[in-house]
PAFI-300399 format. One line per field, with one value per residue (C-alpha): x, y, z; residue in three letters. Coordinates in nm, 4 decimals, decimal comma, padded with zeros to 6 digits. Example, Ala and Ser with C-alpha at 12.3 -4.5 7.8 and 13.67 -1.06 7.14 Angstrom:
BEGIN
u <- [01,2300:01,3670]
v <- [-00,4500:-00,1060]
w <- [00,7800:00,7140]
resn <- [ALA:SER]
***
This chain:
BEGIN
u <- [10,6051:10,2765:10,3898:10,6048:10,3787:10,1308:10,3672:10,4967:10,1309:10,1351:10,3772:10,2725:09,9313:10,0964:10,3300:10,2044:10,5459:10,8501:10,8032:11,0044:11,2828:11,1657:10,8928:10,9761:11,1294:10,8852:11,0399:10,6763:10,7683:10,5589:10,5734:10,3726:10,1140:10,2441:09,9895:10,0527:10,1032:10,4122:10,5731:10,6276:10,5145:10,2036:09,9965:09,8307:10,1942:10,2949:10,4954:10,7743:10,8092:11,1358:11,1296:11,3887:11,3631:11,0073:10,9777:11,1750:11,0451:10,7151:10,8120:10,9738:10,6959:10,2586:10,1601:09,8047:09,5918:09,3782:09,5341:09,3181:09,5687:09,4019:09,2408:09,4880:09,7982:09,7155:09,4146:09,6077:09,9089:09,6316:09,4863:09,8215:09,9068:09,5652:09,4092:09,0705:08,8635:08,8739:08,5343:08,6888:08,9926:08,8745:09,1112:09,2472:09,2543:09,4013:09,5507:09,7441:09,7594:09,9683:10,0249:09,7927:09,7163:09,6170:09,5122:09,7373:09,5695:09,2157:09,3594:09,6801:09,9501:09,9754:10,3485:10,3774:10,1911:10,4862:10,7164:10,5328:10,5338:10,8988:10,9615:11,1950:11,0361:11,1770:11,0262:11,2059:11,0895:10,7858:10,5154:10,1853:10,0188:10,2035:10,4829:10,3901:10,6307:10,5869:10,9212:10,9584:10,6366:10,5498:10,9195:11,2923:11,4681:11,2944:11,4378:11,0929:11,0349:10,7119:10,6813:10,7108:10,7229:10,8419:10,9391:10,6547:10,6862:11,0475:10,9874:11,3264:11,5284:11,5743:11,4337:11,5017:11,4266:11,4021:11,6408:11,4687:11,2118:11,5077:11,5232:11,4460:11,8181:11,9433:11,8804:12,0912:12,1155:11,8344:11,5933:11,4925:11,8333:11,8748:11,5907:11,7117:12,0824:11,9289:11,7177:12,0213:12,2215:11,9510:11,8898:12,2793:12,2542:12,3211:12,0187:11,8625:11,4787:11,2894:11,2344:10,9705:11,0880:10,8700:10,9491:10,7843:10,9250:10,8392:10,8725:10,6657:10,4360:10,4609:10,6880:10,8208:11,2029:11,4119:11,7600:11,9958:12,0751:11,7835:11,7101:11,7314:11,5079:11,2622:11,3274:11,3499:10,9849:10,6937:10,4242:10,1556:09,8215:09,5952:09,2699:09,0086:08,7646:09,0699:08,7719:08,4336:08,1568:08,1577:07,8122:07,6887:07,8830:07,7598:07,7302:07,9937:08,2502:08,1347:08,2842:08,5564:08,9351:09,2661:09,3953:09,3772:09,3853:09,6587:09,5699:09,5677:09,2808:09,5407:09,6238:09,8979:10,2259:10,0249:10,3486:10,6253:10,4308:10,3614:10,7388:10,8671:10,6684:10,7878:11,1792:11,1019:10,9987:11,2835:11,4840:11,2502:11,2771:11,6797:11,6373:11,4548:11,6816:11,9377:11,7971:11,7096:12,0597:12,1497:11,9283:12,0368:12,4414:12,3323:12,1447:11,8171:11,6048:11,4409:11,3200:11,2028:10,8555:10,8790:10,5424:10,5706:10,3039:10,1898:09,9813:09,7014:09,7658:09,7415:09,5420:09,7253:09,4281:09,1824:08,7850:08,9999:09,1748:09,5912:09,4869:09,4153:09,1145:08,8231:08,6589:08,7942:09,0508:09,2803:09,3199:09,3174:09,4939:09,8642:10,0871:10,1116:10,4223:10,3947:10,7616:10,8874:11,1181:10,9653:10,6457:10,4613:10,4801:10,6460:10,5635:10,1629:09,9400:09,5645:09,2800:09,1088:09,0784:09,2037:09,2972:09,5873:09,3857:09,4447:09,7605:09,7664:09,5603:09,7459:10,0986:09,9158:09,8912:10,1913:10,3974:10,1753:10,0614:09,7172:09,5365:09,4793:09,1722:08,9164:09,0438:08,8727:09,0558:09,0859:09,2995:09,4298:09,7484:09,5265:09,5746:09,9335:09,9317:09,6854:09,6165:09,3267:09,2067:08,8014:08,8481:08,4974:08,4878:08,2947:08,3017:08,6191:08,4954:08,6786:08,5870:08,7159:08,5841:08,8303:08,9552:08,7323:08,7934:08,6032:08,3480:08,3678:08,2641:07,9589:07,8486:07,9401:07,5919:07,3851:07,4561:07,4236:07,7392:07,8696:08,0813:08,4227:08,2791:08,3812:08,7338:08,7517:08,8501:08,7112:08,6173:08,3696:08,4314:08,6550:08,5721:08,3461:08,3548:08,2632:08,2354:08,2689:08,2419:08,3949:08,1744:08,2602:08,2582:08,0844:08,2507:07,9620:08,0090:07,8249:07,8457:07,8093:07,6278:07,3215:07,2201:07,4940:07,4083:07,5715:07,7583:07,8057:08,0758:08,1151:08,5064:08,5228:08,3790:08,4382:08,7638:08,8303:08,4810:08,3206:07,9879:07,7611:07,5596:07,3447:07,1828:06,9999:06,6900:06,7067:06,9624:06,7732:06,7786:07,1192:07,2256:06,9860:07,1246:07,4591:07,3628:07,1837:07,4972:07,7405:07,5275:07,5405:07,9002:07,9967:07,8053:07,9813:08,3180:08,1828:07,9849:07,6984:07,7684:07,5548:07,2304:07,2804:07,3713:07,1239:06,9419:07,1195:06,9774:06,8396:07,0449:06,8155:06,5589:06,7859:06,9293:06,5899:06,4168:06,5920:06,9019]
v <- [06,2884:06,4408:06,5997:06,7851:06,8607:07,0111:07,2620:07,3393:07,4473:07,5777:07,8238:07,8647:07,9900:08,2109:08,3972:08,4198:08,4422:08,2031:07,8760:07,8498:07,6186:07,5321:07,6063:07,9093:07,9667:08,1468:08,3688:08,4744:08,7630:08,7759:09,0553:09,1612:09,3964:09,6326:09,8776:09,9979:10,3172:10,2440:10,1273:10,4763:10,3267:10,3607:10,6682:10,6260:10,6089:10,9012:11,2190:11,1279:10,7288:10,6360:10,2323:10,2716:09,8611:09,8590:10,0736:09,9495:09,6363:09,7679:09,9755:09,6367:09,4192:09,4914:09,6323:09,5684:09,8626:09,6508:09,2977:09,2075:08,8915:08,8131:08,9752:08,9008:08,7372:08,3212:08,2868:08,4981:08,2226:07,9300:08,0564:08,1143:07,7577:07,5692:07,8007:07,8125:08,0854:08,0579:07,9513:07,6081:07,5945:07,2530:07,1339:07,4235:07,5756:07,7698:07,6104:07,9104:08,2140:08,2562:07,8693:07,6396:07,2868:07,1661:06,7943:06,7866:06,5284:06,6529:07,0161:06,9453:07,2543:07,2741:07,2840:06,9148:06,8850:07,1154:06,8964:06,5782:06,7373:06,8296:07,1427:07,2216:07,4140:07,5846:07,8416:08,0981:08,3456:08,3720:08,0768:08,1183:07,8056:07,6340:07,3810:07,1197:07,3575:07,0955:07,0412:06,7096:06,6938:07,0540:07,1803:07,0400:07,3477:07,5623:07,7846:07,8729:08,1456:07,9463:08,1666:07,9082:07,9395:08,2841:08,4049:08,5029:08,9002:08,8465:08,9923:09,1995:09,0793:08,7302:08,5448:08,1434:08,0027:07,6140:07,5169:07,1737:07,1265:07,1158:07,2655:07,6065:07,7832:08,1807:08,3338:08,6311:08,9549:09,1851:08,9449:09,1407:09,1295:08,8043:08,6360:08,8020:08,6647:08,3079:08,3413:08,4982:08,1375:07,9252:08,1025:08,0643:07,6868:07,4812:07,2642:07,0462:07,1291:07,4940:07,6062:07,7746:08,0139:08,1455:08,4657:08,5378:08,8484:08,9479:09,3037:09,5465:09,4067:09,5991:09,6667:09,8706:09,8231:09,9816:09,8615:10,0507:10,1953:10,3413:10,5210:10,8452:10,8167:11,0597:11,2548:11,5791:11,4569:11,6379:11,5670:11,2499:11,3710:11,2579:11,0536:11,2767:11,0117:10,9446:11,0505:10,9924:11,0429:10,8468:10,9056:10,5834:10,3409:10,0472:10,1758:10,0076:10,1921:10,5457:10,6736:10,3793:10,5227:10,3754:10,7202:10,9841:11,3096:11,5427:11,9132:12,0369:11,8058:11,5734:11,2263:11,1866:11,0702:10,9875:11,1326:10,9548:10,6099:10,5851:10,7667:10,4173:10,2089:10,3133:10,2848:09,9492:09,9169:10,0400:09,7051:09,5153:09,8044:09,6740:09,3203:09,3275:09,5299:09,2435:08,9859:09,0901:09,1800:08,8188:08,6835:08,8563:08,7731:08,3565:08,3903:08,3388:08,6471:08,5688:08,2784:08,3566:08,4887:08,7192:08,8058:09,1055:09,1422:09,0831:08,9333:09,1867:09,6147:09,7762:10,0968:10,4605:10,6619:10,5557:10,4731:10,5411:10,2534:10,1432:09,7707:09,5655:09,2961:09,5473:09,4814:09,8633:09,9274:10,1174:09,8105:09,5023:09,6818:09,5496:09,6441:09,3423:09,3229:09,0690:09,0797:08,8227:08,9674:08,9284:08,7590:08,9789:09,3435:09,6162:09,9288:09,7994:09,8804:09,6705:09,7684:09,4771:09,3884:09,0398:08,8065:08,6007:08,3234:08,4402:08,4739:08,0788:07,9667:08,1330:08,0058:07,6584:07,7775:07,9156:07,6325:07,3736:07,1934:07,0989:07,1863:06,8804:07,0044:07,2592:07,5759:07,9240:08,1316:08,2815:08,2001:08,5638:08,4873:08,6417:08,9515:08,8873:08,8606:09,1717:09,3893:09,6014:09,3487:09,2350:08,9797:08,7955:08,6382:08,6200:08,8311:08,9083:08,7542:08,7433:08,7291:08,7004:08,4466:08,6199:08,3184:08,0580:07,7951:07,5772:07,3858:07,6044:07,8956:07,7412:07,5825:07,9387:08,0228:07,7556:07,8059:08,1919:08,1967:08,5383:08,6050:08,4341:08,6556:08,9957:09,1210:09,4304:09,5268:09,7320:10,0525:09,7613:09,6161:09,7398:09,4520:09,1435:08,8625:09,0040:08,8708:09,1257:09,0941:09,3502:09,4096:09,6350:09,9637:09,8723:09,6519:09,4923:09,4482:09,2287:09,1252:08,7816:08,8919:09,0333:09,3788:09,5237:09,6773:09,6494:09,8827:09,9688:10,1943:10,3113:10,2957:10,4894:10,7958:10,7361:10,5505:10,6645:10,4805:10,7404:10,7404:10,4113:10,4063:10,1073:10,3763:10,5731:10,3972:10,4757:10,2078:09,9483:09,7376:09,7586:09,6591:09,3761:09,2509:09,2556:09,0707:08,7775:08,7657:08,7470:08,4691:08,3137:08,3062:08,1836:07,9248:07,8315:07,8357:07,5800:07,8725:07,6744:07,9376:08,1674:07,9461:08,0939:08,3944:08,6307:08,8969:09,2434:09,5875:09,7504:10,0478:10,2523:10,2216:10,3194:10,6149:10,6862:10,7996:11,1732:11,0485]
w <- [07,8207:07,8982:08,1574:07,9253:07,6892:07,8961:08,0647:07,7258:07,6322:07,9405:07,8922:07,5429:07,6227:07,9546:07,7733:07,4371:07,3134:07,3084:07,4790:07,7754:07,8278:08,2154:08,4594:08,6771:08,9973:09,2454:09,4654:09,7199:09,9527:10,2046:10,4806:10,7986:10,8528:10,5926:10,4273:10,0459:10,1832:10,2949:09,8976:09,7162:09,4145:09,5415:09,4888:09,8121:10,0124:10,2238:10,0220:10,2572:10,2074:10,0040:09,9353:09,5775:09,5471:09,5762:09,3030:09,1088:09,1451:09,0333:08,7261:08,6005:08,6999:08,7280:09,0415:09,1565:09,3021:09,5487:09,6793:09,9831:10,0659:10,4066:10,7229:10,9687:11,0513:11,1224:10,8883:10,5988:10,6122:10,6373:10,3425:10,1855:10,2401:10,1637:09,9159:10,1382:10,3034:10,6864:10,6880:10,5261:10,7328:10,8889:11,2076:11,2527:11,6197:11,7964:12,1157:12,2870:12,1378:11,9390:11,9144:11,7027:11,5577:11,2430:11,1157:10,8030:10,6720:10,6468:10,5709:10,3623:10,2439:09,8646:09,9193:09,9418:09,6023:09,3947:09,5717:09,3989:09,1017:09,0549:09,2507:09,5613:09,8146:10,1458:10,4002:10,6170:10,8615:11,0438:11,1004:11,2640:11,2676:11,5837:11,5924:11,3285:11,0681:10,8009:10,7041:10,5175:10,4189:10,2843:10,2580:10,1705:10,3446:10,6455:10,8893:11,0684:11,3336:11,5208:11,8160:12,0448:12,4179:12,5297:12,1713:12,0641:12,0187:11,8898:11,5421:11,5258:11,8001:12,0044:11,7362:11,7684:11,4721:11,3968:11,0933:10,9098:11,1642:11,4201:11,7724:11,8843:11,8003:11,8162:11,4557:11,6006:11,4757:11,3273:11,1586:10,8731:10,7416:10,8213:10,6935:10,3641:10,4395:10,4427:10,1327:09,9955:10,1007:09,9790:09,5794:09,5448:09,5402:09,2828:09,1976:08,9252:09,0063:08,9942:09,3268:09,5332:09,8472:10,0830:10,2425:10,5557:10,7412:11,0718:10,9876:10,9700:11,2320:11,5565:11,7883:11,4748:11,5629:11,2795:11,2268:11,3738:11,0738:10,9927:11,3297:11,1801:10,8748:10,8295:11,0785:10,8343:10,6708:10,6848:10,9538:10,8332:10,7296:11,0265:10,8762:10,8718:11,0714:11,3015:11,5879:11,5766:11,5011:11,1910:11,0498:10,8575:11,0041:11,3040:11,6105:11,7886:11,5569:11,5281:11,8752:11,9061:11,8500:11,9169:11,9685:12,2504:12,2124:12,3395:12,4493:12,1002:12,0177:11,7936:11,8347:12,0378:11,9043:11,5983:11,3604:11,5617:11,5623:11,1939:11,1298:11,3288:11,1527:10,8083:10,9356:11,0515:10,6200:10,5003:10,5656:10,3442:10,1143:10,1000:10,1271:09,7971:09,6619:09,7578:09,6467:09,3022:09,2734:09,3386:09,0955:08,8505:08,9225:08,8948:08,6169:08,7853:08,6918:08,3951:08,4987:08,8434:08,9128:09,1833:09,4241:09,7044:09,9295:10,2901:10,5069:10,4850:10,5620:10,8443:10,9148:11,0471:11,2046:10,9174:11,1129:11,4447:11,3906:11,4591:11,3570:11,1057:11,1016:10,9998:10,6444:10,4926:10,2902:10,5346:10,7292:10,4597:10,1667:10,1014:09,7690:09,5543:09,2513:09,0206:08,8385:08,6045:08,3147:07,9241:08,0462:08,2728:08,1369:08,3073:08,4803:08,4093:08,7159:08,7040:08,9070:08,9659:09,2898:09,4172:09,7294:09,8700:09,7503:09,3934:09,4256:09,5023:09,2658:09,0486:09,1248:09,0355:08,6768:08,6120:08,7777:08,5243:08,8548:08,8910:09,2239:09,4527:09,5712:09,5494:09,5843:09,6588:09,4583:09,0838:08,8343:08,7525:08,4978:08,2172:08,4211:08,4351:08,0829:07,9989:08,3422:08,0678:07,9663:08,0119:08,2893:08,3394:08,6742:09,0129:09,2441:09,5004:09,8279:10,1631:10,5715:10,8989:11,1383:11,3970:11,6025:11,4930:11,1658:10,9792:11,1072:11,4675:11,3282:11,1379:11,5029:11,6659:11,4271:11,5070:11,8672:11,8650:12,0273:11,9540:12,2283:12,0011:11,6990:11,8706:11,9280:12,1605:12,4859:12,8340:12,5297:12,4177:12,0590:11,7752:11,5521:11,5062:11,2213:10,9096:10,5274:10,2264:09,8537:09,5311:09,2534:09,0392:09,2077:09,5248:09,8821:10,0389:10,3846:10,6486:10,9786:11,1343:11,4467:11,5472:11,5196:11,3177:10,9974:10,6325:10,4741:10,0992:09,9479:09,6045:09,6244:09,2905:09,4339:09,7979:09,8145:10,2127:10,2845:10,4746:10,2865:10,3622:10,0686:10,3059:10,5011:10,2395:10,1199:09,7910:09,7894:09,9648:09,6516:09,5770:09,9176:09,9053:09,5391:09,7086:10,0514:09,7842:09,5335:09,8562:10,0119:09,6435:09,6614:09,9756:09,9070:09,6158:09,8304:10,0289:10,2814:10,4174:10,7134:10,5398:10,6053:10,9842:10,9722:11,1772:10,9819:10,9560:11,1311:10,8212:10,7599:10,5957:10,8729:11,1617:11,0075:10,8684:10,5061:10,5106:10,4797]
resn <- [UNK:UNK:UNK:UNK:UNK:UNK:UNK:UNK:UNK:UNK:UNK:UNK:UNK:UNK:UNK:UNK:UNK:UNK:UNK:UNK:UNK:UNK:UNK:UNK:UNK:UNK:UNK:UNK:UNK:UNK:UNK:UNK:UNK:UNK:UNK:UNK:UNK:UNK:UNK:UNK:UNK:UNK:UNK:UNK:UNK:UNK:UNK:UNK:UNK:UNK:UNK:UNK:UNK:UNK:UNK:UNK:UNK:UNK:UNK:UNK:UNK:UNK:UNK:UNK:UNK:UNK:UNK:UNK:UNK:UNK:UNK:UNK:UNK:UNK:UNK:UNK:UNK:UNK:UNK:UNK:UNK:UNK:UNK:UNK:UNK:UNK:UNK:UNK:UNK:UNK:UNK:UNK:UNK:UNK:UNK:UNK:UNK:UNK:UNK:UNK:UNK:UNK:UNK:UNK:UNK:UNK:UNK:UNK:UNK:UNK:UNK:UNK:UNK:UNK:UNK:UNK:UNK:UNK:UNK:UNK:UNK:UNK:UNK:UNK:UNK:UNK:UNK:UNK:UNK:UNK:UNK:UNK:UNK:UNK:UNK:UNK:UNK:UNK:UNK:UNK:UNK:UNK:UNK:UNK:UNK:UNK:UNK:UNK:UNK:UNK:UNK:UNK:UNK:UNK:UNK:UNK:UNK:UNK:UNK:UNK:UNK:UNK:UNK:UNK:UNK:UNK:UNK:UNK:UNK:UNK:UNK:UNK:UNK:UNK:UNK:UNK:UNK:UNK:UNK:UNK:UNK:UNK:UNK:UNK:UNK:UNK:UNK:UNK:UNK:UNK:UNK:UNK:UNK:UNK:UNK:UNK:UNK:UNK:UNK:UNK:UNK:UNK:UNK:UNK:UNK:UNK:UNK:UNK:UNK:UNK:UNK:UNK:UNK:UNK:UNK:UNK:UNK:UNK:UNK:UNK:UNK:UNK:UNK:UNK:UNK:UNK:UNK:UNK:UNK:UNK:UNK:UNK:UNK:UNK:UNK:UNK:UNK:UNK:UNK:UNK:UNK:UNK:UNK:UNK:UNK:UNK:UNK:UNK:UNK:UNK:UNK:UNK:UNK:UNK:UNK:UNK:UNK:UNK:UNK:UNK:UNK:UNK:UNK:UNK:UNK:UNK:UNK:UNK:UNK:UNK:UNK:UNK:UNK:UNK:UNK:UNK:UNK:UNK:UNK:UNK:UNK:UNK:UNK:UNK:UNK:UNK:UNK:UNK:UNK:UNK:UNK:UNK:UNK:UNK:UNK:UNK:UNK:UNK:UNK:UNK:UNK:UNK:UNK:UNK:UNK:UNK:UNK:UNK:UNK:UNK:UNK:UNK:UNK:UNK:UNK:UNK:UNK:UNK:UNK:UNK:UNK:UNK:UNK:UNK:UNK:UNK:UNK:UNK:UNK:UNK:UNK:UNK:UNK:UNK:UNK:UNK:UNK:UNK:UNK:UNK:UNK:UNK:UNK:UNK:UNK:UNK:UNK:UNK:UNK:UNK:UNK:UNK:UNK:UNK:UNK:UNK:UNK:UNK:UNK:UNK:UNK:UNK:UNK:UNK:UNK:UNK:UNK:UNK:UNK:UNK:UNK:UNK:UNK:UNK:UNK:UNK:UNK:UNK:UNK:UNK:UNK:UNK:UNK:UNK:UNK:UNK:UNK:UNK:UNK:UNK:UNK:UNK:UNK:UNK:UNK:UNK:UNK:UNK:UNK:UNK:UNK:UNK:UNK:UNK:UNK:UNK:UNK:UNK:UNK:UNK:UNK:UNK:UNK:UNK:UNK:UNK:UNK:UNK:UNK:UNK:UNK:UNK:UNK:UNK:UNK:UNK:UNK:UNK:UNK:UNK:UNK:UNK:UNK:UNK:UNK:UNK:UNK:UNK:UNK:UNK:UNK:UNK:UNK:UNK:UNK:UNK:UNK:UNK:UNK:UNK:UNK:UNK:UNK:UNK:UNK:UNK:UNK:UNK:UNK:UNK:UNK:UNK:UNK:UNK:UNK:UNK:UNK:UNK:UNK:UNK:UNK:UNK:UNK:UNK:UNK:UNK:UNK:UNK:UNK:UNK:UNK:UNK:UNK:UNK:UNK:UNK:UNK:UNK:UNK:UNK:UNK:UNK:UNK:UNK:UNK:UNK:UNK:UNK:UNK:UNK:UNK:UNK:UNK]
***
């Protein structure tokens, strides 16, 4: 009985309107590597890009400006699934690339808590966090691409999938479309409980494989503005980046096959684009809409020339920035865009909320359903906070900064680095960015005025005190998200003394 009541206040207080006969279905799409410049509804997105489900999906739902869900692929879905920063991601390992283990018991999946507290849960498409898939414990239905041995790149085609923690079997056909033809199978059950579905495609991550289908989209589209910093030099930012580039140069001084690559990439979108559009549609036939809460995002974005890179993992926008649609008919309001800016682990915490299930444990994320609610309105809370501890979790990467061991906290190849481990905190206008090895230095942007993050406000030392408020109130809260890292992190390079007073 007061279980009841509570998620009838619950709903009461979410909605601000009539109470609602049952918690909500959750329907999270999750995709791979895709950039909100690939969902027209985005203002950002290409002239060219057409994705008609996306946007409609948005002009019925909210549509958030800046979702940071992750910095790449494995720690993203770890944070997805535990609600913690990497930094906090005790256990986990990797074992062999891309295979990993995790202790569930010290680091436990919220899953398994909505399944104690009266929801169904199930998981299809990709995993990334090695062959303990969870089912039985964390889901009741899986069918779970794990990229085990010699599947690993089989995003589009090849795929063996493992159906209820099962063997390794042939998913056949294209995946996208089938990943959406088994979600499609699983919301046309008949059931007692609400459910919650995780989506996972492998698309859009490379090698970009379109469906068949789709092989001749775009072709008749204008050529992609090139990224004016495509090339360096890039003024302002650490000195490992400001030659680097993914991207040769042909004889015309342009980055080769820099159209035809992103083109690819965008086809390989547009079955995602349909597979929405499909499963909308069969929500709505069962009866199912209005009381499913439908999420779209992705893992993190994925940058197109942008600081010369073709990646994602770097701390800018370009590369971390994914298009997030909250849609859930008569509660959350439509066509509403808000600009404030949030993380995957938001999105969690938040699911907690609106399912009327308290969190099991601590949790690094903000509850944003008074967002949902009002995207204007005055939303008092701390900071937006993420990092990347590239390949190392929990307690590792701490010891990586006792030790000085930065050799794991660097990601690059023969060209020399393209990335190291990095934290970075929101505040109002300004991304505060810091790296977690020696001699780097930070970097502030004001993303109001310099949204393409071209101007490091860190090097002029008239701003030395703002960059040092932000390094303190970053250190501050880490440390409240359980960041004793930031006790050993080695001092930065002082921007403003490298580059000098005249700048």
């Amino acid at each position: 009985m007061m279980r009841f009541l509570r998620t009838a206040c619950l709903y009461l207080t979410f909605t601000g309107s009539v109470l609602a006969a049952a918690r909500p279905n959750i329907l999270y799409i999750f995709t791979d590597d895709q950039s909100r410049r690939s969902a027209g509804c985005y203002p950002e997105a290409h002239t060219w890009v057409e994705t008609p489900n996306l946007d409609r999906l948005a002009a019925g739902g909210l549509r958030f400006t800046h979702c940071y869900p992750g910095a790449w692929c494995m720690p993203s879905r770890a944070s997805m699934l535990t609600g913690k920063l990497q930094h906090a991601q005790d256990t986990l390992r990797i074992t062999n690339y891309p295979m990993a283990e995790y202790d569930p018991e010290v680091l436990p999946f919220w899953p398994s808590m909505f399944r104690k507290n009266g929801y169904e849960t199930a998981c299809i498409g990709k995993w990334h966090l090695g062959a303990d898939v969870g089912h039985g414990r964390d889901w009741d239905y899986s069918v779970i691409w794990d990229r085990g041995k010699g599947n690993s790149l089989a995003y589009y085609h090849g795929t063996l999938v493992r159906h209820n923690g099962g063997k390794r079997v042939p998913l056949g056909g294209y995946s996208t479309d089938r990943y959406t033809d088994l979600a499609i199978e699983y919301l046309q059950r008949e059931r007692e409980k609400p459910w919650f579905l995780w989506l996972c495609y492998g698309g859009v991550h490379g090698p970009y494989t379109e469906a068949k289908r789709h092989r001749l989209s775009y072709r008749e589209a204008p050529p992609t503005h090139v990224p004016a910093d495509i090339f360096g030099p890039r003024p302002g930012k650490p000195a490992f980046l400001q030659h680097w580039s993914a991207w040769k140069k042909d004889p015309d001084g342009k980055p080769r096959g820099f159209d035809a690559q992103v083109k690819k990439y965008h086809r390989a979108v547009a079955a995602i684009d349909e597979g929405v559009g499909r499963l909308v549609e069969v929500l709505q036939a069962s009866g199912q809409l209005d009381n499913t809460l439908i999420v779209f995002t992705s893992d993190q974005g994925f940058a197109w020339g942008q600081h010369g890179y073709r990646h994602k993992w770097a701390p800018y926008d370009a590369n971390l920035c994914a298009p997030l649609i909250w849609h859930w008919p008569g509660r959350i309001p439509a066509g509403a865009t808000c600009a404030e800016p949030v993380t995957g682990l938001d999105i969690v915490r938040t699911f907690h909320t609106v399912a009327g299930v308290d969190p099991a444990w601590k949790m690094h994320g903000r509850d944003i359903s008074a967002l949902l609610r009002n995207p204007q309105a005055e939303w008092k809370a701390p900071p937006m906070i993420l990092n990347n501890t590239w390949r190392l979790y929990g307690e590792a990467f701490t010891q990586a900064l006792v030790n000085k061991n930065w050799k794991p906290l660097n990601y690059g190849g023969a060209r020399g680095p393209m990335s190291r481990a990095w934290l970075m905190m929101r505040k109002g206008p300004y991304k505060y960015i810091r790296y977690t090895v020696p001699g780097c230095i930070e970097e502030v942007y004001d993303l109001e005025s310099d949204p393409d993050e071209l101007d490091n406000l860190a090097v002029r030392a008239k701003h030395k005190d703002l960059v040092l408020a932000l390094r303190r109130e970053s250190e501050q809260q880490f440390l409240e998200h359980d960041g004793e890292f930031v006790r050993h992190l080695p001092e930065p390079k002082p921007a403003w003394a490298e580059y000098g007073e005249k700048q």
